[in-house]
Phi, psi and omega in degrees: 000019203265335150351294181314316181341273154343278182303306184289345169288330174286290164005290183311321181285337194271321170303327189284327181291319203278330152107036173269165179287118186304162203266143178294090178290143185316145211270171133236118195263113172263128182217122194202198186277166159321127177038037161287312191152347209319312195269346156300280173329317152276352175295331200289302214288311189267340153117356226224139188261053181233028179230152170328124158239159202227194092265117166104216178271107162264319201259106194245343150240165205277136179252103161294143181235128167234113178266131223227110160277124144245044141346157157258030152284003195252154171353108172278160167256353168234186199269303188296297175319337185279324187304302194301323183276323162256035189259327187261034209237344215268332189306200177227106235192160152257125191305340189226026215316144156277173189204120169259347167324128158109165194281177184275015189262312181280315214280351183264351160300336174310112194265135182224049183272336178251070193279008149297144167251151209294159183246128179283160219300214181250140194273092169266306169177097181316145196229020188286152189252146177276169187252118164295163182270133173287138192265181203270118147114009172247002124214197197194176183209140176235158169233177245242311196273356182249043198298121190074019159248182199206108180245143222251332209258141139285322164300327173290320212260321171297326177299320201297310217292269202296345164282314153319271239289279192314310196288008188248308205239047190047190179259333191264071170077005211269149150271164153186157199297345196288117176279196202219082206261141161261169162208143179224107176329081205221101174321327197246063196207175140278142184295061189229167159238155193243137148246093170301123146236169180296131164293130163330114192233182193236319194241121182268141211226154194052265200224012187267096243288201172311310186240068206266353160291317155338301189281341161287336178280335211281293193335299179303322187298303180320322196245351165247021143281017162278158176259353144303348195235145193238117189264117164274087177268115201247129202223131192278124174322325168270029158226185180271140181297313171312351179239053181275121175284327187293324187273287226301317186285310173317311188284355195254023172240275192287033164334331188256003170075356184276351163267347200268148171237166258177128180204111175243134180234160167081039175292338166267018169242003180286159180338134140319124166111344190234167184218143181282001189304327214276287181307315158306327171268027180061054218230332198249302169252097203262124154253136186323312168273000176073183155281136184238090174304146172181136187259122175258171178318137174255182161324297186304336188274354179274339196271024185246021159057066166244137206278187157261033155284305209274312170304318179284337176291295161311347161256347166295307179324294170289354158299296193275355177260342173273112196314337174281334190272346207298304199269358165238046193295359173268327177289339197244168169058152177306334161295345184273314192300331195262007192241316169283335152308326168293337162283332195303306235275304177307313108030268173314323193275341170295315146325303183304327190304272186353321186275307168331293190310308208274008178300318169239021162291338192269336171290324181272322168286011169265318173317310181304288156332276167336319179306315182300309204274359162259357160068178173243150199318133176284018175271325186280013193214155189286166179291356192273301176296001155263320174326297195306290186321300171303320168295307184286348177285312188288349174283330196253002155274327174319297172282344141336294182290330187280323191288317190299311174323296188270013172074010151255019173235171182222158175308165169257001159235054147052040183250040159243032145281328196258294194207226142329133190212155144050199193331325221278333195273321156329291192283349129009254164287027150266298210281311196272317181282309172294295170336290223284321205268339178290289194320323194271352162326099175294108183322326178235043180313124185059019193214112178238186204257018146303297163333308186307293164350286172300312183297351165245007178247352177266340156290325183306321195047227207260349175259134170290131163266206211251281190264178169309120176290127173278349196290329213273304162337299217270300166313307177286332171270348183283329180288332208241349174269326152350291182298351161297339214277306193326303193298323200281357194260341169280343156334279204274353149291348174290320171268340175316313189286298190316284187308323171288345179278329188278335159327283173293007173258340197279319224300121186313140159320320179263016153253032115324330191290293278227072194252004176269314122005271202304321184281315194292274171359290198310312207267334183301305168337285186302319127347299167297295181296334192295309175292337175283330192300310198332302170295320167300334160260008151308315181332299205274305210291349157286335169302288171330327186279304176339286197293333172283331199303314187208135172248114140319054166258074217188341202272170201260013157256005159317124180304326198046150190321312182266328160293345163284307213298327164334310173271324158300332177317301171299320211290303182323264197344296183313325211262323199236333174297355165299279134017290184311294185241145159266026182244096183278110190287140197296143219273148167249139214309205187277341174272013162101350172288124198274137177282009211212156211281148177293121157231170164295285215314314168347288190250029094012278189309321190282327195273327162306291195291329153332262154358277233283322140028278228247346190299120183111336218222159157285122193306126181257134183237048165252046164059246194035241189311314180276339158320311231279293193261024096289014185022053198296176198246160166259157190285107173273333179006138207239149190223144191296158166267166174310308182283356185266030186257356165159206195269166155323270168008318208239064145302134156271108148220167196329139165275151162268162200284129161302156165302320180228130185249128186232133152282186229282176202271339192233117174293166167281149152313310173296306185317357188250322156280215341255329205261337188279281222306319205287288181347277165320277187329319177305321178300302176285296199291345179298306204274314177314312233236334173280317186326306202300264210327303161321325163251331131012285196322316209251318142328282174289355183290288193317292199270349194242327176246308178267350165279306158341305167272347167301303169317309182263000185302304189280325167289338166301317176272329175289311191304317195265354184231308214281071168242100166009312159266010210234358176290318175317285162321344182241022147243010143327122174265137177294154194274001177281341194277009187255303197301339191249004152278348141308332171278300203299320178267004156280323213287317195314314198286326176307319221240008154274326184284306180327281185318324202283318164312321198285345180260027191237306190298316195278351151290005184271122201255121193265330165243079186301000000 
């Protein structure tokens, strides 16, 4: 896999320009029987000699390898390390130089898995790296259960493996699920994870419980059911294919074959007279990727130290010298398994691209964009081009706020697609906050109908009156119009706050350079609205006045004195005129008059229900009103005076007058109308007078605050910033805007190499 190297290390530099998480390559999960071959077939794919070998169950918990390039290629963290890194990126170099260095002890660490030399990229301008030789100490391996030791030996890491292994499940065969994670650290590996599992048994043997074929199939179902994972089903050549645990397990995760490789081993061990050819052309269990044949290391050669350079020779040998295998030299041997993960691994990775391209496609137009809005340096441009320059920054927040205001205009992150912007947030708060919260106003908010009591026997003063006293109307409803005036002066603080936030959305982009500019702008804004709110709530509280000034019962949606008494009339009658009479006297019109000719029995009846009123209660003889609308009969009766009540002796006398005079706790029959009628009015001119204030409000908010400051905002700001000695200081760049506009044209000229890289790859042919 050392071809891959190279590309996925350019990969790495284009995640670092673009600031993405590096890309996940496919897991490889090897799965077979008991002593199939399994943990050979992956020492051969990473080139390297480190795992237990055997007889019987060696691999007894699962080993994840997570293999780590520590190249000099890896994820740069600033913008000059990214520049350096794909700039050295540039030779013409062969992605895969081999390296024989080192004793022989050392040569099976060596990945010699492709042992053809590797095809430089396609020559556009080649972008390949030579893969350095490794050296003593570059690389090493940690594990998970070790944390911060580091081991250098591929034979010490094989000991761990197995001193790990015996301390979880003993020595006598025993298993468990718990894996075993290593990482190993290399110039020369892919950025991949290997996953060794225990082979598939049928019978338990030593310390192994019953049902450890269950717990193995569980074990295997788990790690090649990522949809991430590339299944190696490994199966030995010298037994029948129909009884493969590994394809039968394989197919019920991958039915379509599009993860699985087909993988025989021990073909040199099969009978005289027979061959794996049948299997290799996919002829008896056919898989979508086929069969790959391949001869592993056996025991003498592992325990005679023989490398896996010499193990790849030696099965290229018996490939091409044997008549059955001669002619199927694309099927056989480790280098054909390792050209096919290579395509599988390029493949995945060809997938990412697109999201890749257009990630930095979207990125060199947000630099670019940056770029427009930091300009060129204001040390370089005459005093006459920043006037202009200062005149179009301010026109052009200027025509910003207004365009924002009258709902032409948009954010500069599109966020009036989400949600409300600019003006459409005014009519809002006239409509949803303001409308909604004035509607929900109770005409007798704080007015219960003792007060109404009181407010009419303090009008009556020391005389019972005729009518209802307007005076009591006129004090009580002035009272209850008062309370408008607070929501409309919050109003206009709802709009005020709103126009400094559209204020501060409109502001151009290139007043970032410029920040002595931006604060002088901001207070110049705020200045302006601070002076408009003043006349706007003087506005609304001249509305209020207005309306205290002279009550309008004269207006023609007024209810008036006789249509209440009218609607009370009825409502009595529906509630009680039943009850009374089974003749209900006729509702009377609007001068207070029954619509229908007067007689006496008439009026007889009315003088009954009067009466019947009144029933319960102390007879009210003070006439006026109730006269009026009852036609009461008068009490002539004759009554003793205070001074005829008897002798001196059985004198009465007064309790003292309390400090604060309340009536009595239980109203008159009259106090009960007087207090319905006194409502209603209050009721109709209340909804007259919110009606007016609802639309008032909003009117005056528009002309006195928003309009007002749209209009004058650009004459505001030249008058008070375009002054001669002061343009130079308020076009002053802060000294950080020279570093990032220098950083934004690095970035730029990256994410150009980035793209020209990401399109060398989806053109990278690995065996051209």
């Amino acid at each position: 896999m050392e071809q891959l190297i190279p590309i996925v290390n350019k990969l790495q530099d284009v995640f670092g320009a673009i600031g993405q998480s590096p890309i996940d390559l496919p897991q490889i999960v090897t799965i077979g029987s008991q002593s199939s071959g399994k943990s050979s077939v992956l020492e051969n794919v990473v080139g390297k000699g480190f795992l237990p070998r055997g007889t019987g169950i060696v691999t007894r918990r699962p080993l994840v390898l997570q293999l780590y390039n520590t190249s000099n290629h890896s994820i740069p963290t600033s913008p000059n390390a990214i520049s350096s890194s794909l700039r050295s990126n540039t030779a013409d170099t062969n992605p895969a130089g081999e390296s024989d260095s080192g004793d022989e002890n050392n040569n099976e660490n060596a990945n010699d898995v492709n042992t053809p030399p590797p095809k430089p990229l396609p020559s556009r301008k080649s972008t390949e790296i030579a893969s350095p030789p490794v050296l003593p100490g570059d690389e090493w391996g940690e594990f998970l259960h070790l944390p911060g030791e580091k081991f250098y030996s591929f034979d010490e890491i094989r000991d761990e493996i197995v001193r790990e292994t015996d301390r979880s499940t003993g020595r006598n065969k025993g298993i468990s699920n718990k894996s075993i994670n290593l990482k190993i650290y290399s110039p020369r590996v892919l950025n991949l994870t290997l996953v060794d599992l225990p082979g598939i048994t049928k019978v338990s043997v030593g310390d192994q419980p019953a049902d450890i074929e269950d717990q193995i199939r569980e074990m295997c179902l788990h790690y090649i059911s990522n949809p991430n994972a590339i299944i190696l089903a490994v199966t030995a050549g010298n037994t029948d294919l129909a009884n493969s645990d590994a394809l039968k397990m394989a197919r019920s995760v991958d039915p379509e074959g599009n993860r699985t490789i087909g993988v025989l081993t021990k073909l040199d061990l099969m009978d005289p007279g027979t061959d794996a050819s049948d299997m290799l052309n996919n002829r008896i269990i056919p898989l979508r990727r086929g069969y790959v044949g391949v001869i592993n290391r056996g025991q003498r050669d592992i325990s005679q130290r023989k490398s896996i350079k010499e193990g790849l020779r030696k099965e290229m040998e018996f490939f091409k010298s044997h008549p059955a295998y001669r002619s199927l030299q694309h099927r056989c041997g480790t280098t054909t398994l390792a050209k096919m993960l290579n395509s599988i691994l390029m493949h995945h990775i060809r997938d990412c691209l697109p999201e890749i391209k257009n990630r930095i496609t979207g990125m060199m137009a947000d630099i670019q964009q940056e770029l427009d809005a930091l300009g060129t340096p204001t040390g370089d441009i005459s005093r006459a081009t920043l006037g202009g320059s200062l005149l179009g920054l301010l026109s052009k927040f200027a025509a910003s706020f207004g365009n924002a205001v009258d709902g032409k205009g948009s954010s500069a992150d599109g966020v009036e697609m989400n949600e409300l912007y600019g003006g459409a947030r005014i009519s809002y708060i006239f409509n949803e906050i303001f409308g909604r919260s004035l509607m929900m106003i109770d005409p007798f908010d704080g007015l219960t109908d003792e007060d109404i009591r009181t407010a009419i026997c303090n009008a009556n003063g020391p005389r019972p009156s005729l009518f209802v006293p307007e005076i009591s109307f006129d004090l009580l409803v002035r009272r209850q119009i008062s309370r408008l005036e607070q929501p409309g002066l919050q109003c206009i603080d709802l709009v005020y706050d709103e126009l400094q936030r559209m204020s501060s959305q409109c502001e151009p982009t290139e007043l970032q350079r410029f920040p002595d500019l931006r604060d002088r702008m901001c207070d110049t804004v705020s200045n302006l609205l601070r002076r408009c709110v003043s006349p706007t709530q003087m506005m609304i509280s001249n509305l209020i006045k207005v309306e205290l000034a002279y009550i309008n019962t004269s207006h023609p949606d007024f209810i008036g004195g006789s249509r209440a008494v009218a609607q009370l009339m009825e409502r009595m009658s529906r509630e009680e005129g039943v009850e009374s009479s089974p003749n209900p006297p006729a509702a009377p019109n609007k001068s207070g008059v029954s619509d229908g000719p007067s007689t006496p029995a008439a009026d007889h009846s009315e003088g009954d229900y009067a009466d019947s009123l009144h029933r319960g209660g102390e007879r009210d003889e003070k006439g006026g009103l109730m006269s009026f609308i009852f036609g009461g009969k008068k009490d002539n009766r004759r009554r003793s005076s205070i001074g005829g009540m008897g002798s001196p002796s059985n004198m009465v006398k007064l309790p003292q007058v309390p400090d604060t005079m309340r009536n009595n706790e239980m109203p008159t029959d009259r106090e009960r109308i007087e207090t319905e009628i006194i409502k209603s009015l209050i009721e109709s001119y209340f909804n007259i007078v919110r009606k007016n204030f609802l639309d008032m409000v909003p009117k005056t908010i528009m002309y006195f605050l928003v309009n007002h400051s749209k209009d004058s905002i650009q004459n505001e700001l030249v008058s008070e910033l375009y002054k001669e000695n002061e343009i130079a200081d308020l076009l002053r760049e802060t000294d950080d805007v020279a570093q990032r506009r220098r950083t934004c044209a690095e970035m730029r000229g990256l994410l150009g190499r980035a793209l020209e890289i990401v399109n060398e790859v989806r053109d990278f042919n690995t065996f051209k």
